[in-house]
C-alpha positions in Angstrom: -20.0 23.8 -8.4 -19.8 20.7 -10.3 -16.4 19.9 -11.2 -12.5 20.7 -10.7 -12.9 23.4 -13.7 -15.4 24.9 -11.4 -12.9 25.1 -8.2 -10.3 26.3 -10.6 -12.8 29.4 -11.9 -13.8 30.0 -8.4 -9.8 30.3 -7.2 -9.1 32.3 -10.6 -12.5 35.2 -9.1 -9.4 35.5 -6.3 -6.3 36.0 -8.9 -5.2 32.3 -8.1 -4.3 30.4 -10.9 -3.1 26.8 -10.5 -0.8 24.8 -13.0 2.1 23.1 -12.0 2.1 20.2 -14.8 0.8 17.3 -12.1 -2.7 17.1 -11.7 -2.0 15.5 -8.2 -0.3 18.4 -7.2 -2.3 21.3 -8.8 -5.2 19.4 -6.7 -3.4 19.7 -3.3 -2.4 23.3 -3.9 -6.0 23.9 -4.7 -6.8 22.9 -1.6 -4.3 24.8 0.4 -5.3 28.3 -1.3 -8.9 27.3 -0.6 -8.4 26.6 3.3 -6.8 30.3 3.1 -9.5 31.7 1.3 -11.9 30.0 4.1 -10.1 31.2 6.8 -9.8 34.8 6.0 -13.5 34.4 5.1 -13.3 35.1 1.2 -15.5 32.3 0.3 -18.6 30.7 2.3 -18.7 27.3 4.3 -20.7 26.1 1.4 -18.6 27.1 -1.0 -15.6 26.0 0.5 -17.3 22.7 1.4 -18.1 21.9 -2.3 -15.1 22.9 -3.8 -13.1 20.8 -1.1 -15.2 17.7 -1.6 -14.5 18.3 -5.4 -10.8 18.3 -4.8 -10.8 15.1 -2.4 -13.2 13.0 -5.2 -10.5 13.6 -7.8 -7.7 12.7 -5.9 -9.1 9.4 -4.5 -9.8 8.9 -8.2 -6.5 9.6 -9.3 -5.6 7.3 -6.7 -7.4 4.4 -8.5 -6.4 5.0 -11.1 -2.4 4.8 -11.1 -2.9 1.5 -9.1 
């Protein structure tokens, strides 16, 4: 897992697809559903790790970017 395209095809394996017209916000829905996923134990630590780390890099560089 490489990228938020990634996260998004490995939430979309579950029936979960994200798009709420904010990027900002799709990103921190993203990570809600995967915390779920995680704690019911639908997706490994590693996965979860990855995809969370994903998430957290493209908000702090949204971030940056709008200042």
């Amino acid at each position: 897992m490489e990228s938020v395209y990634d996260v998004r095809q490995l939430l979309k394996r579950f029936g979960i697809f994200i798009y709420l017209g904010e990027r900002a916000a799709d990103l921190s829905l993203m990570e809600l559903e995967l915390q779920e996923l995680y704690k019911i134990e639908c997706i490994s630590t590693i996965e979860y790790q990855m995809a969370i780390l994903i998430i957290r890099k493209e908000k702090t560089r949204l971030q940056n970017k709008e200042e």
